[in-house]
C-alpha positions as CSV (number, residue, x, y, z in Angstrom):
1,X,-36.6,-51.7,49.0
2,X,-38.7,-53.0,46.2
3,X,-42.0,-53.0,48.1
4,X,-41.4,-49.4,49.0
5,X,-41.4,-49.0,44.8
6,X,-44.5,-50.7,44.5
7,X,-47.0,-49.8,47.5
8,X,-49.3,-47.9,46.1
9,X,-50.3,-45.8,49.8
10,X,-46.4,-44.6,49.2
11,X,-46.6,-43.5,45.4
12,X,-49.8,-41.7,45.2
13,X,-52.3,-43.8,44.1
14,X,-54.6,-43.9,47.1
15,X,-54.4,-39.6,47.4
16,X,-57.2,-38.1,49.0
17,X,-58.1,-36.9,45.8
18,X,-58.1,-40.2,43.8
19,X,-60.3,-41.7,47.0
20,X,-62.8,-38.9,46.8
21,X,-63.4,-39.6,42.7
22,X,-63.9,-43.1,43.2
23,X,-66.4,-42.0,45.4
24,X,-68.2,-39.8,42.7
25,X,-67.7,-42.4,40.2
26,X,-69.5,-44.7,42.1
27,X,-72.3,-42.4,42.2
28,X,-72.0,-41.4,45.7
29,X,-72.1,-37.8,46.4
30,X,-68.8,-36.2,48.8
31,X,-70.9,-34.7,51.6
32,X,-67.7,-34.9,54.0
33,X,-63.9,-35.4,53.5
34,X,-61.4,-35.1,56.3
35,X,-57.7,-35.6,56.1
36,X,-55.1,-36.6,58.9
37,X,-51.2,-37.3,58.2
38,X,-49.4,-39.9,59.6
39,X,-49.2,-40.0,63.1
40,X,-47.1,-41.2,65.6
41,X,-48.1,-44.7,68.2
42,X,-51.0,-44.0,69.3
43,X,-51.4,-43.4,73.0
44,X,-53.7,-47.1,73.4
45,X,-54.1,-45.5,77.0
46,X,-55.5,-42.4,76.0
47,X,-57.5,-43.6,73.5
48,X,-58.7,-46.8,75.1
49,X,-59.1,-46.0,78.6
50,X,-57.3,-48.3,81.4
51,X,-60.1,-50.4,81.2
52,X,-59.8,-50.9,77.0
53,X,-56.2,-51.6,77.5
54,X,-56.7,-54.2,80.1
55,X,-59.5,-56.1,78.3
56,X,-57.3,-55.9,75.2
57,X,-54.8,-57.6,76.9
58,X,-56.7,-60.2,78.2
59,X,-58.5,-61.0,74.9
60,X,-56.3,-60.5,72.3
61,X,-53.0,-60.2,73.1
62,X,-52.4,-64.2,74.0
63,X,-53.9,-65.1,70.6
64,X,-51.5,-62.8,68.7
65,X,-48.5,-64.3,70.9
66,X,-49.4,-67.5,70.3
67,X,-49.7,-66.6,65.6
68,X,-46.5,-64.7,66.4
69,X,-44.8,-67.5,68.0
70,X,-46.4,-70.3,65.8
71,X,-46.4,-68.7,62.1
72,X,-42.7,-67.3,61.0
73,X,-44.6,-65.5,58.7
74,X,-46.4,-62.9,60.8
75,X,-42.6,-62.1,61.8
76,X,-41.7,-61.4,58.8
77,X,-44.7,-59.7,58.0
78,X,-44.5,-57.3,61.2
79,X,-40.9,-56.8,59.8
80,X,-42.0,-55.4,56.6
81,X,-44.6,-53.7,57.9
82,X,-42.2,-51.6,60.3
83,X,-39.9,-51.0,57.7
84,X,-43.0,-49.5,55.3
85,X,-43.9,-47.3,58.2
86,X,-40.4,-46.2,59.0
87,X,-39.4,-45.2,55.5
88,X,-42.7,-44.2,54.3
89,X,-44.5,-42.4,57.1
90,X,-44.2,-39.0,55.5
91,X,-46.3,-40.0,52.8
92,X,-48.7,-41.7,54.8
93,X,-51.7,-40.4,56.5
94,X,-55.8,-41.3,56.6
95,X,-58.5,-39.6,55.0
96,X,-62.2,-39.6,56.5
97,X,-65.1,-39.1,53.2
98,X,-68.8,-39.5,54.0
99,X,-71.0,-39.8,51.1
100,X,-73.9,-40.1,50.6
101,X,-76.8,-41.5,47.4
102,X,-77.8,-38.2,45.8
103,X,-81.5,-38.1,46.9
């Protein structure tokens, strides 16, 4: 998949390192820097509570029905998205940096 060949998450551009020097070339100095690989759905439940979830549902959710059903390209968008995740989530993850202006 072409995308796949150019997303730069995938082929290292956006590395934890390469995150934490544009950090230091912006002046900012890394007080912090936290890394978590991909992971899995997360459990909405869990993390939100029942009472997230619900209120989620009852906010959201009709509105993003409503794009999906409206706008064919959110499909295809959602399509492409799954297939990133899919063939790319073992070179996925997040990283957390805090910086801060050197005093």
């Amino acid at each position: 998949m072409k995308l796949l060949d150019e997303h730069p998450a995938i082929y290292g551009y956006f590395t934890p390192q390469t995150l934490r020097s544009l950090f230091e070339q912006s002046g900012l100095q890394v007080v912090g820097m936290m890394e978590a690989h991909y992971v899995d759905n997360p459990k909405a439940l869990k993390d939100m509570g029942l009472r997230g979830v619900l209120s989620f549902m009852i906010r959201a959710y009709p509105k993003i029905l409503l794009q999906l059903l409206r706008d064919a390209r959110i499909r295809q968008a959602g399509r492409v998205d799954d297939q990133v995740t899919k063939r790319g989530k073992e070179y996925m993850g997040y990283v957390l940096i805090v910086g801060q202006k050197p005093a």
